[in-house]
C-alpha positions, 0 to 999 in steps of 0.5 A: 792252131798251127802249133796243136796241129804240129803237135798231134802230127809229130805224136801220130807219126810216132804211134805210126812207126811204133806200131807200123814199122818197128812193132808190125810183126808181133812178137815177145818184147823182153826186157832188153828191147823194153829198155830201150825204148823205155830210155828212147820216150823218156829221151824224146819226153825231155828233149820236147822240153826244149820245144817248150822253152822255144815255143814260149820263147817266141810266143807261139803259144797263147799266154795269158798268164804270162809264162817265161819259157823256163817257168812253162819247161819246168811246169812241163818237166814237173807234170811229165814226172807227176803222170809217169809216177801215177802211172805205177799202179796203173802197170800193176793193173795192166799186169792182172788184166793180161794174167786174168784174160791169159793174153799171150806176150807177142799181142800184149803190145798191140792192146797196149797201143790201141789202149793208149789211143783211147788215153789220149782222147779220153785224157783230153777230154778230162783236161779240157773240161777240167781246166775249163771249170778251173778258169770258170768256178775258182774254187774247184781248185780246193775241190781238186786239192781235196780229192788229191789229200782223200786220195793219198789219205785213203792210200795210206791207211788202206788195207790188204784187198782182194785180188782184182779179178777182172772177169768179175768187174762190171765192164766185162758182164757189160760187154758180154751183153753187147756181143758174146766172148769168145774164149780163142785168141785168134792171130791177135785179133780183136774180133772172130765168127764163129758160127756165123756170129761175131765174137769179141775176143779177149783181147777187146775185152782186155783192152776195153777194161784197160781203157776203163781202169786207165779213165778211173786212174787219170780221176788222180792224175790230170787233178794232180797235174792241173795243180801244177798248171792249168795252162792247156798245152802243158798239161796235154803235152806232158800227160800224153808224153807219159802215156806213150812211155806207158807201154815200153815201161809196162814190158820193163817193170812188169817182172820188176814191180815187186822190188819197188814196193815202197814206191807207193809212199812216194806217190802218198807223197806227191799227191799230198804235196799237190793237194796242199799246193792247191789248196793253199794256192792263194796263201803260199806260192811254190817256185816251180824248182820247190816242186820239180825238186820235191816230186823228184826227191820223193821217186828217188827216195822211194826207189832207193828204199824199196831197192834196199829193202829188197837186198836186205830180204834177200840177205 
C-alpha cells in the first residue's frame, strides 16, 4: 500500500504543477511549448522504468508471478508504448470535439487536465475488474484476444465514414436534459447563470463528451495492455504514464496528424499482434523484447511511411 499511495502522490504533484504553477494563466500553448513538455512526459515516463526495475528489485511490490525486475521494465516499457500509440485516434477526436464545440486555444488545456482526471479514475476501474475477471475466468483472455483481432479487422477493411459531429451524439442531448447550454464561454468556466438559472458551457459539454470518447477508446487498450500483463501496478503505471503525455501531445500533433496517416496500419498491427499474443497464450511464449521490438518496429515503420508518403505528394 506504501508504494501505491507514493505512486498517486508523485502523479497528483505533477498534475498539481501542471495546472497550478506552470499552466495557472490560460493561455495559446503553440507547438514549441507543446514539444517541450511532450519530450518532458515521455522523459519522466521512461525514467520511472528505473523505479520499476527497483521496485521489483527489492520486492516491494506483491509478485506473484514471479517477475524479475528487467522482465516488469520491459512488460512496463511495452504497455506504456501500446496506450501512447492507441492514443492517436484518440488526438484526431479530441481535435473535432474543440472544432465542433469552437473552443477557444488558451482554455483547451484546462479541459484536457480535468479530462485526464477522469481517465485515470475510469482507466482504474477498467483495469481492476478486468484483471480481476482474468485471474478469476481464464478464458476471458481469448475473449480479450478476440476483440482485439475484431477490432483491428474492423479498422482495416473499414470505409470512408461520416464527419463525427458531436452535437449530434447521444452525450450532448444527455446533458442538454440535465442542465440547459449556454452557447458563451465565459472566462474558461464550466459553469455560468443566466437569468438566474445555471448553465453548462461548452466547455463542460467538450469535456464530458472527452470523458466519454476516451472510456469508449480504452474498450481496446486496457484489453491490449492486459495482453502483455495482467500485473496491476504495471498495467496502471504505464497507462496513466501515457494519459498524462496525452495533453502536451494533443498541442504537438494537433496541426500535424495528417502527415501520419499511415500510422493506423501500425496500430492494425500492434492490436493484431496483441490479439494473436492472447489467444495463443497457452501454446506459444513471446519474450518480452519479441514484443517491445514488434510494437516499436511497427510505430517506426509506420511514421516513416506516412512521412514518405507525405514528401512524395508534396513533390
Amino acid at each position: 500500500m506504501i508504494v501505491w499511495i507514493a505512486f498517486f502522490l508523485l502523479i497528483s504533484i505533477f498534475l498539481a504543477l501542471d495546472l497550478g504553477v506552470f499552466n495557472k494563466t490560460p493561455h495559446i500553448i503553440n507547438a514549441k511549448e507543446a514539444s517541450k513538455w511532450t519530450l518532458l512526459w515521455v522523459t519522466l515516463s521512461f525514467c520511472f522504468s528505473a523505479v520499476v526495475y527497483w521496485l521489483y528489485l527489492k520486492q516491494y511490490i506483491p509478485n506473484p508471478t514471479e517477475l524479475k525486475p528487467v522482465t516488469a521494465t520491459m512488460k512496463y516499457i511495452t504497455g506504456y508504448l501500446i496506450e501512447l500509440s492507441l492514443s492517436i485516434d484518440n488526438i484526431f477526436v479530441i481535435a473535432i470535439i474543440f472544432k465542433a464545440f469552437r473552443i477557444p486555444q488558451k482554455y483547451q488545456h484546462r479541459i484536457l487536465f480535468w479530462g485526464i482526471i477522469g481517465a485515470i479514475i475510469f482507466r482504474g476501474l477498467m483495469i481492476f475488474f478486468g484483471v480481476l475477471l482474468i485471474n478469476k475466468f481464464s478464458w476471458s483472455t481469448y475473449v480479450f484476444g478476440a476483440f482485439l483481432l475484431y477490432t483491428a479487422i474492423k479498422m482495416l477493411f473499414q470505409k470512408e465514414e461520416h464527419e463525427f459531429n458531436p452535437k449530434d451524439s447521444f452525450v450532448y442531448r444527455m446533458v442538454g436534459k440535465i442542465i440547459p447550454i449556454t452557447s458563451h464561454s465565459d472566462k474558461g468556466n464550466f459553469f455560468i447563470v443566466e437569468n438566474s438559472k445555471t448553465h453548462a458551457t461548452p466547455l463542460f459539454v467538450a469535456l464530458v463528451v472527452i470523458e466519454v470518447m476516451d472510456v469508449l477508446f480504452a474498450v481496446d487498450s486496457v484489453p491490449a495492455i492486459l495482453a502483455i500483463t495482467t500485473d496491476p501496478f504495471l498495467v496502471l503505471s504505464s497507462n496513466i504514464f501515457a494519459i498524462l503525455g496525452l495533453r502536451s501531445m494533443y498541442f504537438f500533433l494537433a496541426d500535424m496528424l495528417e502527415k501520419f496517416s499511415h500510422l493506423e496500419f501500425s496500430l492494425i498491427a500492434i492490436l493484431s499482434f496483441v490479439g494473436l499474443k492472447m489467444i495463443f497464450h497457452d501454446f506459444i511464449e513471446v519474450p518480452e523484447w519479441a514484443s517491445l521490438g514488434f510494437i516499436g518496429i511497427a510505430l517506426l515503420i509506420g511514421v516513416l511511411v506516412s512521412l514518405n508518403v507525405k514528401t512524395e505528394k508534396n513533390e
